[in-house]
C-alpha positions as CSV (number, residue, x, y, z in Angstrom):
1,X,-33.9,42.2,14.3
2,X,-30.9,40.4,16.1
3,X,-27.8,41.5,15.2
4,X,-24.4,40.0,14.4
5,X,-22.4,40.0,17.7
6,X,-18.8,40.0,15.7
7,X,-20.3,42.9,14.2
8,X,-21.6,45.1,17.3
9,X,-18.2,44.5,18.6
10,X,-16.1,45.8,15.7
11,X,-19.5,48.8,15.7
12,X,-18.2,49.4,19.6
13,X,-14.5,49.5,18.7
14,X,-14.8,51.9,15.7
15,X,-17.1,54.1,17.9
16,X,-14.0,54.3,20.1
17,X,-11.5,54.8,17.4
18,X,-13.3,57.7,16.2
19,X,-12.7,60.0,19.8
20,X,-9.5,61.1,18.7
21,X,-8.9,59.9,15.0
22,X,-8.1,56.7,16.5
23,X,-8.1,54.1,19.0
24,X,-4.9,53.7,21.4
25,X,-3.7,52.3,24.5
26,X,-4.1,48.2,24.4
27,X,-3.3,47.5,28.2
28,X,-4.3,43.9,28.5
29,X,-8.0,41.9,27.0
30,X,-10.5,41.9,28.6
31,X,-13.9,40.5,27.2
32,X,-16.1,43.6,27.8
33,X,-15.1,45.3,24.7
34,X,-14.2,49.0,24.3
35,X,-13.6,51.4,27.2
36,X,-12.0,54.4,27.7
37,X,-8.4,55.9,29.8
38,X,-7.1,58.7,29.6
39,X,-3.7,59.9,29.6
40,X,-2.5,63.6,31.0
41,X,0.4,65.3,29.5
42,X,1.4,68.6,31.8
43,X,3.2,70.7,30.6
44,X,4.7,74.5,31.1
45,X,2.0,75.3,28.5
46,X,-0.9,74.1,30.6
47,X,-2.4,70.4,30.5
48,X,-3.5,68.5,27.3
49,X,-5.4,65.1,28.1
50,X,-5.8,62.8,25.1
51,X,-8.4,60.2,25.5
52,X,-7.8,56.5,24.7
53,X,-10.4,53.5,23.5
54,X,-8.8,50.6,25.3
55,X,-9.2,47.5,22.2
56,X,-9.1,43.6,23.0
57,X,-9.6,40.5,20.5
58,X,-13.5,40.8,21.8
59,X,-13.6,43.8,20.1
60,X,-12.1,41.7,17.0
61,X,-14.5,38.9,14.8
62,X,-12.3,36.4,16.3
63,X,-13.4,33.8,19.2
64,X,-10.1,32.2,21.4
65,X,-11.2,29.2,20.3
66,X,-11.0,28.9,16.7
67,X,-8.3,26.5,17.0
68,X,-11.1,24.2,18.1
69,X,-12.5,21.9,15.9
70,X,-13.8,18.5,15.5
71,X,-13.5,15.6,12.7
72,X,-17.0,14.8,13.2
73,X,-18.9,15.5,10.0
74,X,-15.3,17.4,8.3
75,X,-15.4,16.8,4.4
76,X,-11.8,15.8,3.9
77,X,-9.8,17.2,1.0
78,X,-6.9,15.0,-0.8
79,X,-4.8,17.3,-2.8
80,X,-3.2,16.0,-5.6
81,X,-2.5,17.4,-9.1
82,X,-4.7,15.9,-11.5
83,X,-6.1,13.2,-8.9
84,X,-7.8,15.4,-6.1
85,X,-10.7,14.0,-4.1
86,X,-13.2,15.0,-1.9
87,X,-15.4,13.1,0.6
88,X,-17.9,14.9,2.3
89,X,-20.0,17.9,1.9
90,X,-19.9,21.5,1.0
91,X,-17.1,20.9,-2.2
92,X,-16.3,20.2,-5.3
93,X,-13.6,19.4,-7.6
94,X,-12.4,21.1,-11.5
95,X,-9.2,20.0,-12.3
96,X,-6.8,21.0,-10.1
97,X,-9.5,23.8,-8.1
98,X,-11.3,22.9,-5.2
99,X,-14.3,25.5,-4.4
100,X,-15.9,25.3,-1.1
101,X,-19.5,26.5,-1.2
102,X,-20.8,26.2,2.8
103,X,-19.7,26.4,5.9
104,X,-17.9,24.2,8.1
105,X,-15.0,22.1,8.3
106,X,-12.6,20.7,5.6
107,X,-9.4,18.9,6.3
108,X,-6.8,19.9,3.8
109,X,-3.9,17.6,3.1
110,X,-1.7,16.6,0.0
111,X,0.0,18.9,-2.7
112,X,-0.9,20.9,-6.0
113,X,1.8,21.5,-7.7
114,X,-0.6,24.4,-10.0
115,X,-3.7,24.7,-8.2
116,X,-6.3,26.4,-6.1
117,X,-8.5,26.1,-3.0
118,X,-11.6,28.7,-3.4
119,X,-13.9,29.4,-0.6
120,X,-17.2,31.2,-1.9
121,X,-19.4,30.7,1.1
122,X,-22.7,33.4,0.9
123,X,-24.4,31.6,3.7
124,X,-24.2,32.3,7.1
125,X,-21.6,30.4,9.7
126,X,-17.7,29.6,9.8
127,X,-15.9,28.1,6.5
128,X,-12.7,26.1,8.9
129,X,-10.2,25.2,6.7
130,X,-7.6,22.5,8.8
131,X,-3.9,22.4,6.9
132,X,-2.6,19.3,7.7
133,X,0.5,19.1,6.1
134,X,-0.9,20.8,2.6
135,X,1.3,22.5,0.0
136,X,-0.5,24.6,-2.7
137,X,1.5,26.3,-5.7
138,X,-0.1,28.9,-7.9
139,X,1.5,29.5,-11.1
140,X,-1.7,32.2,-12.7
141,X,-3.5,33.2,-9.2
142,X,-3.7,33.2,-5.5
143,X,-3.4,29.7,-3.8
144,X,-5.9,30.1,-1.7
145,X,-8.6,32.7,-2.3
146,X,-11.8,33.5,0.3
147,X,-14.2,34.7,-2.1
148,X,-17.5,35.2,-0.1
149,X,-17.9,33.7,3.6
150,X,-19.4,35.0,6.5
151,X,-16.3,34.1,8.4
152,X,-13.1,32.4,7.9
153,X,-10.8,30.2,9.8
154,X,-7.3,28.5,8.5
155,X,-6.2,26.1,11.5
156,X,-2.8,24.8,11.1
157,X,-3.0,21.1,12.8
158,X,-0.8,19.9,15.1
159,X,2.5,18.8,14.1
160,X,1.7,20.1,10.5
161,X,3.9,21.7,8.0
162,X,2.2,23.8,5.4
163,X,3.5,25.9,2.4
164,X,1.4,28.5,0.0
165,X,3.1,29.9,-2.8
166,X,2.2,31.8,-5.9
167,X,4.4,33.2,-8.9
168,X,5.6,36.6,-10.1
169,X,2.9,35.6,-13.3
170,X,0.4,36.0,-10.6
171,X,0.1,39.4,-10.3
172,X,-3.6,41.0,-9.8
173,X,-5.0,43.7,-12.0
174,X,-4.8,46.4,-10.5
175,X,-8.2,48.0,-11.6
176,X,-9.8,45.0,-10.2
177,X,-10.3,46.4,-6.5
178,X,-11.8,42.7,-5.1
179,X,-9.3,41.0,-7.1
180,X,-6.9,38.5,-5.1
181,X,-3.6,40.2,-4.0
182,X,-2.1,37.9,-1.7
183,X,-0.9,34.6,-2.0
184,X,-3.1,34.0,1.2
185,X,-6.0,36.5,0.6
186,X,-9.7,37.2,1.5
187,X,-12.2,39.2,1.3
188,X,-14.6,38.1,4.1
189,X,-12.9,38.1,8.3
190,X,-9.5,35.7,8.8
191,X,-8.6,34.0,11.8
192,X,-5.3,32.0,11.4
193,X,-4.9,29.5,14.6
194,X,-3.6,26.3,15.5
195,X,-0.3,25.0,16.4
196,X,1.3,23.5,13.6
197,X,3.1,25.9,11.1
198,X,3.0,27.4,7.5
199,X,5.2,29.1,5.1
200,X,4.1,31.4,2.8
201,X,5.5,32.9,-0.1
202,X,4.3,36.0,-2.0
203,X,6.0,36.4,-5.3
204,X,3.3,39.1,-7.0
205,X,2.5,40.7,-4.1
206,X,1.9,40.6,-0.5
207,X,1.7,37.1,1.5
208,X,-1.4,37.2,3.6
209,X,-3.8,39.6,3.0
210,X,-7.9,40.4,4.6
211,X,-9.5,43.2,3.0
212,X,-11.6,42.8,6.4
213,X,-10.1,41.9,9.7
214,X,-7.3,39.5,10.2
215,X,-6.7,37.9,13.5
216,X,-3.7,35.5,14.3
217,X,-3.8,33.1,17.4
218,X,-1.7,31.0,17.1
219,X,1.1,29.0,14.9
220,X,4.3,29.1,13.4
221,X,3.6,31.7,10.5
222,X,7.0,32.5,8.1
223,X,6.4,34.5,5.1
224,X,8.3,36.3,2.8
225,X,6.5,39.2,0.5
226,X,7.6,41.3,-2.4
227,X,4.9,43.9,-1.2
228,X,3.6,43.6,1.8
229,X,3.7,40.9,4.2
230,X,0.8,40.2,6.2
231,X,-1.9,42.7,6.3
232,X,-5.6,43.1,7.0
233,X,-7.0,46.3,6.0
234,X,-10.0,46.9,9.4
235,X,-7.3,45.5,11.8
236,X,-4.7,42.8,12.2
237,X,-4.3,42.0,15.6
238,X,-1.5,39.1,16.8
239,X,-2.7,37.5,19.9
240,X,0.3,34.5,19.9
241,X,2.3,32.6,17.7
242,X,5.5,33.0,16.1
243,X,5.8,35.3,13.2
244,X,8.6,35.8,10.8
245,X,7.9,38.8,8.2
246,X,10.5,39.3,5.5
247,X,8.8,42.0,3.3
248,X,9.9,44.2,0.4
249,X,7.4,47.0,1.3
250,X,5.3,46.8,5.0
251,X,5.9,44.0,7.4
252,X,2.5,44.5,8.9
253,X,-0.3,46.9,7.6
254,X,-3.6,48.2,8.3
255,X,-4.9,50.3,5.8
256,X,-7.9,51.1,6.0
257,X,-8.9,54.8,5.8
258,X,-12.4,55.4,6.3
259,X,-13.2,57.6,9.2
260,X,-14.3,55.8,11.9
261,X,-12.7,52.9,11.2
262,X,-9.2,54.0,10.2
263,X,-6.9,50.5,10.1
264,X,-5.1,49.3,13.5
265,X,-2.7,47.1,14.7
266,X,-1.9,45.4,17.6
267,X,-0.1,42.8,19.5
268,X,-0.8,41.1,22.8
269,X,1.2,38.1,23.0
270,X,3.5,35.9,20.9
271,X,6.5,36.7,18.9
272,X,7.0,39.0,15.5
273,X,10.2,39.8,13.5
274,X,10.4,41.9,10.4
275,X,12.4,42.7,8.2
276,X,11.4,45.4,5.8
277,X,12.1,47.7,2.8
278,X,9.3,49.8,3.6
279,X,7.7,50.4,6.7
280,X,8.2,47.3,9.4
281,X,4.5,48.0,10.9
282,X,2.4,50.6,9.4
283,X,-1.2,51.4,11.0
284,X,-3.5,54.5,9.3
285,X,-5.1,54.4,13.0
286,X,-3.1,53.2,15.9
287,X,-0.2,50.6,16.6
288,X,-0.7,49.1,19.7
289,X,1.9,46.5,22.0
290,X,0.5,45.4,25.5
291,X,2.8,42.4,25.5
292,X,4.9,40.0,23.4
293,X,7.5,40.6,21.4
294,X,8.3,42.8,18.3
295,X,11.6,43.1,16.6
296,X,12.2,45.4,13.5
297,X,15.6,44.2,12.6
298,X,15.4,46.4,9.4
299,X,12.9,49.2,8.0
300,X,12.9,52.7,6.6
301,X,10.8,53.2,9.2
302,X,10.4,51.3,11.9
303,X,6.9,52.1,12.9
304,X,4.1,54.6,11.8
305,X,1.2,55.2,12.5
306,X,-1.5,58.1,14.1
307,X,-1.2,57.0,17.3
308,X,2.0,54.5,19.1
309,X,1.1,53.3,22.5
310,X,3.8,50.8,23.9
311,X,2.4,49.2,27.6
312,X,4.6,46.4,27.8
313,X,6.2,43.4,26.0
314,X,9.4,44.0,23.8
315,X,9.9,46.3,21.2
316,X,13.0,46.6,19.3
317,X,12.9,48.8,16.4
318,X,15.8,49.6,13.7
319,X,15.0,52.1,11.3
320,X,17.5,53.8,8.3
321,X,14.8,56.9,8.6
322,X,12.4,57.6,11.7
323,X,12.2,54.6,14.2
324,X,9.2,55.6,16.2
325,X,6.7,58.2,14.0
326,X,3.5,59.1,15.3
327,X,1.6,61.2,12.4
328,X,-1.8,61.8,10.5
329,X,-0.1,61.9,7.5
330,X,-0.5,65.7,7.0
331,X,1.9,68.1,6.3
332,X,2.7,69.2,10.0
333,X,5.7,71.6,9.7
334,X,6.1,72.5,12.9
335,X,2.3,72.8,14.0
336,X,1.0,69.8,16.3
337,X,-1.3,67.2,14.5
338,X,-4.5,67.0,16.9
339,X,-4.8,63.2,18.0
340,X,-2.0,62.6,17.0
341,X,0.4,60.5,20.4
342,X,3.0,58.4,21.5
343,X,2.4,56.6,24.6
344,X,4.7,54.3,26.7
345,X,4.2,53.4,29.8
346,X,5.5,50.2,30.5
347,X,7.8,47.4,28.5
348,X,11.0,47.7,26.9
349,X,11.3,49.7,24.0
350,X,14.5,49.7,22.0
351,X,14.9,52.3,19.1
352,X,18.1,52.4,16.5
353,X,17.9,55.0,13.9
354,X,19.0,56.8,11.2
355,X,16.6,60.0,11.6
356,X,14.4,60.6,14.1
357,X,13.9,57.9,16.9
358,X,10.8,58.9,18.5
359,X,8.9,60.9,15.6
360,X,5.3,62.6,17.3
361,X,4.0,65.3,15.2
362,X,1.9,65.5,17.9
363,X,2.2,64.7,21.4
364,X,4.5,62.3,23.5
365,X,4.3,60.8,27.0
366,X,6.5,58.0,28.6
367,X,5.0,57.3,32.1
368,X,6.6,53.7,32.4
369,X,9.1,51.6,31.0
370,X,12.1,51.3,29.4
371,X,13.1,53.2,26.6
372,X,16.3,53.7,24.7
373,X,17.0,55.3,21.5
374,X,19.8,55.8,19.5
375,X,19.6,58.2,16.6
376,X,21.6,60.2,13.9
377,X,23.8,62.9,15.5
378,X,22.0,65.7,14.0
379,X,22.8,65.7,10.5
380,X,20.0,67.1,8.5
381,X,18.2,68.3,11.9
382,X,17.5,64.7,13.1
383,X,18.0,63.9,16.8
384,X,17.1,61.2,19.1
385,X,13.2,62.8,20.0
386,X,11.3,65.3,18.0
387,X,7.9,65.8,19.9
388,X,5.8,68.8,18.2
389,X,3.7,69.2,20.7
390,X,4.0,68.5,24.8
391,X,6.3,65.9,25.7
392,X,6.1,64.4,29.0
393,X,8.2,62.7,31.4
394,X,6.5,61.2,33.9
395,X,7.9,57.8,34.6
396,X,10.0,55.2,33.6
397,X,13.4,55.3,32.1
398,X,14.2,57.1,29.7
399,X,18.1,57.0,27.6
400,X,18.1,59.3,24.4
401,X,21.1,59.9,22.5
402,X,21.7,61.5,19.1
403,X,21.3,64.8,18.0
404,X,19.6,68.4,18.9
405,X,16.0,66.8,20.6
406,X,12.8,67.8,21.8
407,X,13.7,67.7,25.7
408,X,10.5,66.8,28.2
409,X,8.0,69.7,29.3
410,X,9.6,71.8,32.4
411,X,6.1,70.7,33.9
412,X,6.7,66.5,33.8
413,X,6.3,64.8,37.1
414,X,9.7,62.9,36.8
415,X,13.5,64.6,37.1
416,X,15.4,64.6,33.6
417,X,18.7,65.9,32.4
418,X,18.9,67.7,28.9
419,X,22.5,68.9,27.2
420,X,23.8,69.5,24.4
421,X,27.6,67.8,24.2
422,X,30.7,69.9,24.8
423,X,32.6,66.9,22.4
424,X,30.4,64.0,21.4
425,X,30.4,60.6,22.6
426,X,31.8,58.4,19.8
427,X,29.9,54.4,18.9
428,X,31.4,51.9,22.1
429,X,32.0,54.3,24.4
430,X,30.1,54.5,27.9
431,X,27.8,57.7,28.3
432,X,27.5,58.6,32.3
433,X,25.0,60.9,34.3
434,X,26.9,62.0,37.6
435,X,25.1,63.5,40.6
436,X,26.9,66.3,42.9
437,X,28.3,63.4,45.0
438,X,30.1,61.2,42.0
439,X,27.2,58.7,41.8
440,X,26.3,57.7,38.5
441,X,22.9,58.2,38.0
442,X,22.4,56.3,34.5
443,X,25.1,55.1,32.2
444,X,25.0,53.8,28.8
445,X,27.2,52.2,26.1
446,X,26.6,54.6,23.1
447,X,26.2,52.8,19.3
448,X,26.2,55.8,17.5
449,X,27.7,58.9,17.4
450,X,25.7,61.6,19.6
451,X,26.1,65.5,20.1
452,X,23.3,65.4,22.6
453,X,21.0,63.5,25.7
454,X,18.4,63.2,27.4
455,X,18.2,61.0,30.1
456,X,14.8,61.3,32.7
457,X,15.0,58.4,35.5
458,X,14.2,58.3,39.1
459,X,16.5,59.5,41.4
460,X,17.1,62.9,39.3
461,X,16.3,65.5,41.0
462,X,14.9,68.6,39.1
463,X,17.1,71.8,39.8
464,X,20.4,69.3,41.0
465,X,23.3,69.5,38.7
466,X,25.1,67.1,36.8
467,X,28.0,66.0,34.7
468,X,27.9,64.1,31.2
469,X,31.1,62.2,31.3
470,X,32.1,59.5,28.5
471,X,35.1,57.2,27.4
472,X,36.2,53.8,27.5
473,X,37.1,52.8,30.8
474,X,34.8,51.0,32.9
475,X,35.9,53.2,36.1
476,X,33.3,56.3,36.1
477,X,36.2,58.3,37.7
478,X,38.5,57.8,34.7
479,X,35.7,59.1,32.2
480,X,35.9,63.0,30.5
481,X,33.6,65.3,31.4
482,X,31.8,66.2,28.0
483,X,29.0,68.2,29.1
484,X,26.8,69.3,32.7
485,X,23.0,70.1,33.2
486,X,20.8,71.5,35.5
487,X,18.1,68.8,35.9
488,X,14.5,70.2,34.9
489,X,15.7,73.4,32.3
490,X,14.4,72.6,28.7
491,X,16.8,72.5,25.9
492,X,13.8,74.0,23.5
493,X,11.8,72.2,20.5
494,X,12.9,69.6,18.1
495,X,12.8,70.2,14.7
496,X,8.9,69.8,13.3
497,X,7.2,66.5,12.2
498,X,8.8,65.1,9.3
């Protein structure tokens, strides 16, 4: 029997998820599927290695080139309320809903001012719809629904602008588990690619939606969700584009929670803003960012997931609770979730929160990068890291400021300084790590209010001492000594997984 090759590579990539609740670390693509790296976190309790499944888009449904297509043999599709036409193959007309029963291409233009496009494909092969310049309005039900297909492909063409929309009125039943939930939703694989944009609107529920895998290549994607914004429940995986999530609960979800196969997302290139009233990007398995860009400008929390592996790209996160949290969604106390990891080792990583703002209720390592957190100034027990488990140090840079926090393991590779604040350093004023000889080691301008630091960057040397001076003058000199250190010494344990 020959089997699907989409399939065998999503087979391969939950095999890998499974090692450790999850898959991980997304350091690049590659197009020989699921491997496997492992990261070491030493620490004065002895040496923990966690083992990550390395995921690319070949490990996705997706192809890079289902942007392509040709207008050889296309049926074309004129919207138009009342007056909709169809020449070609593979469609037909009832009103004001077009169903799509085969695969191939369709080129989708014109408006419905109440209408529908259906795909019910059972047959094997790709249903491609092109949106060129289209504009679909739902007043009763999804806009554009993918009943059945064996796979399916929304190209945005070039130059085009495109708009889905449905209506409060809309809303699915909820006891009706297959029943359409987005305004763009489907149950079979989605691919969204091309170059030209489309707007989407969600106002029963979320805005894009797979109850499979969703993969975006490419295009100009703003939506705006009462729910959820764009989510696909396997995996969604951004591999370009520009995205623009306004959400009233996730930005971007993966939910699924089978074992095995527990939902993922992850980013490799392009650019993706949220704003969100729940979670900005919420994952049951793993978040992943190898590059690109990712900007929570507004969450509770910024993002969650079992496993947070940042190596490289951008990613600023603001969060009013946790901005970073790494958990299985257990209880933890104060107990370390197995599996359960935050990994950075390369990119810039910029966390503002109002809790915690790296959350592991298991383990933590930053071997690379940039990282800078902000966080509450320990009201409530919240401080800039909380790592239940070992935290390592072993690279990068590394600028926490907020309350009591989870310092590195004594054991990490790399030098860091850990104090608690004789006064604390107020929002605008300039946070300074001095060496023996007056050079500044780090300095920071602080925007919150913090009793407490941790700074680990090259060039600190463990058993060296140091000063913590702050103020507002720009001359280190002139700055108040608020605190000293001996690099290395451990300030103890956070406060537990929240």
């Amino acid at each position: 029997m020959t089997k699907n090759p989409r399939r065998l590579r999503r087979q391969l990539a939950a095999l890998s998820t499974a090692a450790i609740l999850t898959l991980v670390s997304a350091c690049g693509t590659s197009d020989s599927g699921s491997t496997a790296t492992t990261d070491t976190v030493t620490s004065s309790g002895g040496t923990t290695s966690l083992t990550a499944g390395v995921v690319s888009v070949a490990d996705t449904h997706a192809d890079d080139d289902d942007g392509d297509y040709s207008t050889d043999g296309a049926t074309t599709i004129d919207l138009a309320d009342g007056a909709t036409t169809v020449d070609g193959d593979g469609a037909k007309v009832d009103g004001d809903v077009v169903t799509i029963t085969t695969a191939g291409t369709y080129l989708v233009s014109g408006t419905l001012s109440d209408g529908q496009v259906v795909v019910d494909s059972t047959g094997d092969g790709k249903v491609v719809l092109v949106l060129d310049d289209a504009d679909i309005t739902s007043t009763t039900t999804s806009p554009v629904v993918v009943t059945a297909a064996d796979e399916a492909v929304v190209v945005l063409a070039d130059g085009s602008t495109n708009s889905l929309s449905d209506a409060a009125a809309s809303a699915a039943d909820d006891e009706d588990e297959d029943a359409p939930t987005a305004t763009l939703f489907s149950m079979a694989d989605l691919t969204i690619a091309g170059s030209g944009s489309l707007s989407v609107t969600g106002a029963s529920n979320d805005a894009i939606a797979s109850k499979d895998g969703l993969v975006v290549l490419s295009g100009t994607i703003d939506v705006t969700a009462v729910d959820d914004g764009i989510r696909g429940k396997d995996y969604l995986v951004v591999e370009g584009g520009t995205l623009s999530v306004e959400a009233g609960g996730d930005g971007l979800k993966a939910d699924n929670e089978t074992a095995g196969e527990l939902g993922w997302v992850q980013l490799d290139a392009g650019s993706v803003t949220i704003a969100a009233g729940d979670d900005g990007v919420d994952a049951v398995g793993a978040i992943n960012v190898s590059d690109g860009s990712l900007a929570v400008t507004g969450s509770e929390e910024g993002l969650e997931a079992a496993t947070i592996t940042v190596a490289g790209g951008t990613v600023d996160v603001t969060a009013d609770d946790d901005g970073l949290n790494a958990t299985d969604g257990s209880a933890a106390g104060e107990n370390a979730q197995d599996g359960v990891l935050v990994t950075i080792s390369g990119g810039d990583v910029q966390v503002t929160a109002g809790a915690d703002g790296i959350d592991s209720n298991g383990s933590a390592i930053i071997t690379g990068g940039t990282t800078t957190v902000s966080s509450a100034a320990g009201g409530g027990g919240d401080g800039s890291i909380d790592v239940n488990g070992t935290f390592a140090a072993d690279g990068g840079t590394l600028v926490a400021l907020g309350g009591i926090s989870t310092s590195p393991d004594t054991g990490s590779a790399q030098g860091f300084v850990a104090a608690s604040l004789d006064t604390a350093v107020e929002a605008g004023q300039t946070l300074a790590v001095v060496d023996a000889d007056g050079t500044v080691v780090a300095s920071y301008v602080v925007e919150q209010a913090a009793s407490a630091v941790i700074v680990s960057a090259e060039g600190i040397v463990t058993g060296d001492s140091y000063e913590l001076r702050a103020g507002t003058d720009t001359d280190t000199d002139s700055l108040t000594t608020v605190g000293t250190a001996t690099a290395g010494e451990s300030t103890g344990g956070g406060t537990g997984g929240g």
